[in-house]
N, C-alpha and C positions, 0 to 999 in steps of 0.2 A: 705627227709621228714622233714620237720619244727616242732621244739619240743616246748611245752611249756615253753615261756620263761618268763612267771609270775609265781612269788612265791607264792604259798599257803599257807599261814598261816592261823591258828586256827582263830577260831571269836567264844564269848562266849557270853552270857545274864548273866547281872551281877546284882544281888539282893542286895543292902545295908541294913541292920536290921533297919536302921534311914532313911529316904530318897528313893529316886528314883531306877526304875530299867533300867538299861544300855542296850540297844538290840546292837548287833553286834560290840562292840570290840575286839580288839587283847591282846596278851599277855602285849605287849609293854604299854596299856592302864592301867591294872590292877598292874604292875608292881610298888611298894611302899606304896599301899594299907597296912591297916594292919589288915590283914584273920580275927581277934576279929570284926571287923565291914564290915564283906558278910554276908550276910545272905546263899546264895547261889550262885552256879555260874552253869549255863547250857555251856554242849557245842557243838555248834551249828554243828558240822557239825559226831561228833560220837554220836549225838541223848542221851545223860545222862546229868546227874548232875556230878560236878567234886567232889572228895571223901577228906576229911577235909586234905589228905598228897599234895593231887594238889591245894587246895585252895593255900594253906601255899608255897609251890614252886612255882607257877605263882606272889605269892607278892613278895618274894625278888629277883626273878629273875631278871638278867641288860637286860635289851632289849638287842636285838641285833642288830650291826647296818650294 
């Protein structure tokens, strides 16, 4: 049986307090951001909002490669 050989990763809606909102990127996207300027972040695929300790860990996270 043939297993999935795509990696799933997260995909969020990303709210700036200044500016535009982001549909469907990765962490890798959000990563350098600085959480003081989201307003919010949805994520797309656990149906919530992420809670102000996931804002702040998805900004300094290193992508991964």
């Amino acid at each position: 049986m043939v297993k999935d050989l795509y990696f799933q990763s997260a995909h969020y809606n990303l709210k700036y307090k200044v500016g535009a909102v982001l549909n469907r990127v990765t962490a890798r996207d959000v990563c350098g951001t600085r959480p003081q300027d989201i307003e919010w972040i949805w994520i797309v695929e656990q149906n919530r909002y992420a809670t102000p300790n996931e804002i702040r860990e998805l900004c300094k996270r290193a992508p991964k490669r």
